[in-house]
C-alpha positions, 0 to 999 in steps of 0.5 A: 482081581487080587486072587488074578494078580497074585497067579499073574506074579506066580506065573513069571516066578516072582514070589509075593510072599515069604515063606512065614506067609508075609508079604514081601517087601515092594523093592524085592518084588519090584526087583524080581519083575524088574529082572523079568521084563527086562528079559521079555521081548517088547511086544502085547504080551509085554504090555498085557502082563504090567497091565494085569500086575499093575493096571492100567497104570503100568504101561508107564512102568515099562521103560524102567521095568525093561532096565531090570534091578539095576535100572530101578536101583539106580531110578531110586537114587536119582529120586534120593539126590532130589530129596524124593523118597520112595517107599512102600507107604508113598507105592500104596499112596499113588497106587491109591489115588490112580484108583481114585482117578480112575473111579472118578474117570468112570464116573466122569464117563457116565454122567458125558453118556447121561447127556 
């Protein structure tokens, strides 16, 4: 999936890497992708693109994603004047606990199908 991703990123022409092979920062990315949603017609091929880049999860992302870099810098400091902090460890943190919900979901749908 990963390997699927990153094509998807390279596709739309946002770079996930820098050029010494490191991993760019999420606010760059997320900027870039940002900056490309914005410019798509709303439509299915809108939405399957957030959902091969971010899962399922990423529908909920639009409407930001659609105000491009600005909409998201100005997300950002809405969340800082409430005291929220957004950063790459609290991204990989609820990136983590979707996957977890979504595990527990699957599970949750075989033992219905068990009964």
């Amino acid at each position: 999936m990963v390997a699927e991703q990153a094509q998807a990123f390279a596709n739309i022409g946002v770079q996930v890497k820098n050029a010494d092979g490191s991993l760019r920062g999420i606010d760059a990315i997320l900027g870039d992708v940002a900056d490309v949603f914005q410019k798509m017609p709303d439509g299915i091929e809108k939405t399957a693109l957030v959902i091969k880049l971010f899962g399922k999860a990423g529908e909920e992302l639009l409407p930001f994603l659609n105000q491009g870099r600005e909409g998201l810098a100005a997300l950002r400091k809405e969340y800082e004047q409430l005291g929220i902090e957004i950063d790459e460890r609290t991204v990989k943190a609820m990136a983590k606990f979707d996957d977890q919900l979504e595990a527990l979901k699957a599970k949750g749908g075989t033992l219905t199908a068990q009964f």
